[in-house]
PyMOL CGO cylinders between C-alpha atoms (Angstrom):
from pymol import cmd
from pymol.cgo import CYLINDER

trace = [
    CYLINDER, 141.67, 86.57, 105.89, 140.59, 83.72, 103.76, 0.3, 1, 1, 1, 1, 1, 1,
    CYLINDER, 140.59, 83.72, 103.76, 140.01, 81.72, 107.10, 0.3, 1, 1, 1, 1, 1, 1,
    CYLINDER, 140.01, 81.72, 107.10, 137.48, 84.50, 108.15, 0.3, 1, 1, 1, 1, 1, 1,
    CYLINDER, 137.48, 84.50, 108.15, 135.69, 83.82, 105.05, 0.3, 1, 1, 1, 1, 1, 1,
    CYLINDER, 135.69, 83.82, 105.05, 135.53, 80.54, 104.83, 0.3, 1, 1, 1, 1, 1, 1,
    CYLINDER, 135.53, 80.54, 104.83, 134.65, 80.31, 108.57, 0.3, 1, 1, 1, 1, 1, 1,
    CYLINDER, 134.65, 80.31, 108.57, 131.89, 82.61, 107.49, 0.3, 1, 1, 1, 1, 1, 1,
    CYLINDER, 131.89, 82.61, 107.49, 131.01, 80.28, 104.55, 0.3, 1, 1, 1, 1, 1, 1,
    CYLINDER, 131.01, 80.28, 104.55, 130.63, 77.46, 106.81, 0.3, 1, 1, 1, 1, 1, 1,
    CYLINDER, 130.63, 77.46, 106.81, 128.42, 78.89, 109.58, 0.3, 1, 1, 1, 1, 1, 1,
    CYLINDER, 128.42, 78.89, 109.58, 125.03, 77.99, 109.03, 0.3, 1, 1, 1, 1, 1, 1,
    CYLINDER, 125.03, 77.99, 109.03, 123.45, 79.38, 112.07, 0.3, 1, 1, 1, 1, 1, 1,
    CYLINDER, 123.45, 79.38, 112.07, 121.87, 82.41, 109.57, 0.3, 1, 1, 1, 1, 1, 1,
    CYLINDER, 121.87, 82.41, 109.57, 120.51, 80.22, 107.19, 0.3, 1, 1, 1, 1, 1, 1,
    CYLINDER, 120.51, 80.22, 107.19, 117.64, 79.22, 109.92, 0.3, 1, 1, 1, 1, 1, 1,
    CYLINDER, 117.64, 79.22, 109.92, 116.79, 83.05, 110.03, 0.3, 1, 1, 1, 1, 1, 1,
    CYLINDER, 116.79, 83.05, 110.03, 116.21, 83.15, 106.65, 0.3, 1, 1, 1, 1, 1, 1,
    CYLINDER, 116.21, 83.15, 106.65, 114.20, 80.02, 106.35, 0.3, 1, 1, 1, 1, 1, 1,
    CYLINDER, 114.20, 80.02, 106.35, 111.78, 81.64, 109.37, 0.3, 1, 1, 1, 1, 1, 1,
    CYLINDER, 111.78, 81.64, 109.37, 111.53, 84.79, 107.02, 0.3, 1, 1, 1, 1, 1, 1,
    CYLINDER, 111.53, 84.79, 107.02, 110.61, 82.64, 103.88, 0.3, 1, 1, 1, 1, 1, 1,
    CYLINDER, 110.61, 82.64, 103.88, 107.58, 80.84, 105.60, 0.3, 1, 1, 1, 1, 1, 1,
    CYLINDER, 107.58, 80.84, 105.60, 106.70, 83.90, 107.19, 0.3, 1, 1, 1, 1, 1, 1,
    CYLINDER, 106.70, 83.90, 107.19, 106.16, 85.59, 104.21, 0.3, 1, 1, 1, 1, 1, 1,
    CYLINDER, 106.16, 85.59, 104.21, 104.33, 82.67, 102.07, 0.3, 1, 1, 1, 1, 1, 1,
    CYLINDER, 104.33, 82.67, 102.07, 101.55, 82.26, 104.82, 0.3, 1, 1, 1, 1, 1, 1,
    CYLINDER, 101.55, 82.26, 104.82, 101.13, 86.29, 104.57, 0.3, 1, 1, 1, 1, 1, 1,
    CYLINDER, 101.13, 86.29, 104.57, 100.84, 85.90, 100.98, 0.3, 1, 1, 1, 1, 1, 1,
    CYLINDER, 100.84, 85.90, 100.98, 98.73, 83.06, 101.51, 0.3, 1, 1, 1, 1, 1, 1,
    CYLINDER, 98.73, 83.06, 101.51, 96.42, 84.47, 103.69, 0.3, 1, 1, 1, 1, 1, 1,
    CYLINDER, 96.42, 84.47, 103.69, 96.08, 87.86, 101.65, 0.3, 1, 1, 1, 1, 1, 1,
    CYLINDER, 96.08, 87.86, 101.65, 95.03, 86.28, 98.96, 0.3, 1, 1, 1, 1, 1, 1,
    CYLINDER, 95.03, 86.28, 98.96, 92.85, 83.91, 100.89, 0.3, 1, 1, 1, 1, 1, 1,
    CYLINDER, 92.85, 83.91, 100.89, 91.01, 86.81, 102.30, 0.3, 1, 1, 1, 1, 1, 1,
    CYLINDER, 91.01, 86.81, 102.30, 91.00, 88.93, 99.11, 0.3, 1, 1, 1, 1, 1, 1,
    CYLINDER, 91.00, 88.93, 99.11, 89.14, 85.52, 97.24, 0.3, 1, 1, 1, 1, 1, 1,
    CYLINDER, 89.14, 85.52, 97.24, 86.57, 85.26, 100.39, 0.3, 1, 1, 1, 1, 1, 1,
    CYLINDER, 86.57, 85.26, 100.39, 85.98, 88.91, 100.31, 0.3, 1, 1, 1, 1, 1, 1,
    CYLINDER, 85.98, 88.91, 100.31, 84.75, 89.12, 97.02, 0.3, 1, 1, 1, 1, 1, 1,
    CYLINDER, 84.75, 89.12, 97.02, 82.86, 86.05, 97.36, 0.3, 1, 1, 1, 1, 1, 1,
    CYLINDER, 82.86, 86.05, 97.36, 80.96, 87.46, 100.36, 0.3, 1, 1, 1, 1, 1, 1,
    CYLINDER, 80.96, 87.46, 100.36, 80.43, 90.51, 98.70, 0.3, 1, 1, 1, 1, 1, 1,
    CYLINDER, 80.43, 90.51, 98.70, 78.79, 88.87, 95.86, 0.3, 1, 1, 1, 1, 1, 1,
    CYLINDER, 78.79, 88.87, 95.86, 76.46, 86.84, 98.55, 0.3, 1, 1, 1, 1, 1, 1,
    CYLINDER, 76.46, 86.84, 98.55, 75.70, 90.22, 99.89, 0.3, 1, 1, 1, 1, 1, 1,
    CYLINDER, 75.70, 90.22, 99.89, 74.56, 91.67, 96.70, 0.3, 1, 1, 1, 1, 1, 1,
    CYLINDER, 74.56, 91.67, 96.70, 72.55, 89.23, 95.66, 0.3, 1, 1, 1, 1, 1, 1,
    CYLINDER, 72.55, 89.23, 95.66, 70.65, 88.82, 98.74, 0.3, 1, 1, 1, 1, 1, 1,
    CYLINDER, 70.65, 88.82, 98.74, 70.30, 92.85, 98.74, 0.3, 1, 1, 1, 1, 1, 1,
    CYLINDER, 70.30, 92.85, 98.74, 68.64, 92.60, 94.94, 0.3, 1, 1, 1, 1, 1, 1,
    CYLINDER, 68.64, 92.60, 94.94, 66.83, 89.66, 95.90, 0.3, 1, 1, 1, 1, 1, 1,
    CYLINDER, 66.83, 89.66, 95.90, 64.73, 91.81, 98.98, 0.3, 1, 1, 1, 1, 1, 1,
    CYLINDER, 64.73, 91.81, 98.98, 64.78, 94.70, 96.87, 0.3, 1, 1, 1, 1, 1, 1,
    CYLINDER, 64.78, 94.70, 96.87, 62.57, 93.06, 94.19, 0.3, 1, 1, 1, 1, 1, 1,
    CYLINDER, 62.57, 93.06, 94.19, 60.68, 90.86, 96.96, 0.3, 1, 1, 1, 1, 1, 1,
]
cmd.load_cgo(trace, "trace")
């Protein structure tokens, strides 16, 4: 038994897995929050060119 676990212990063909998952998910949360920032931003441009023509 305690050469099962430390065989386990040793393998390291998982760890790449979880790596994969880790830089997966910071470029999601990356981008999210890129788009939510750019959004607004846009949004903003839009209502000020809207008030702008209304009072034009």
């Amino acid at each position: 038994m305690k050469r099962l676990i430390a065989r386990f212990l040793k393998d390291e063909a998982g760890v790449t897995a979880v790596e994969y998952a880790l830089i997966a998910a910071l470029v999601g949360v990356t981008i999210i929050g890129g788009a939510r920032l750019l959004g607004s931003q846009v949004s903003t441009t839009f209502n000020t060119a809207k008030t702008t023509m209304k009072t034009a």
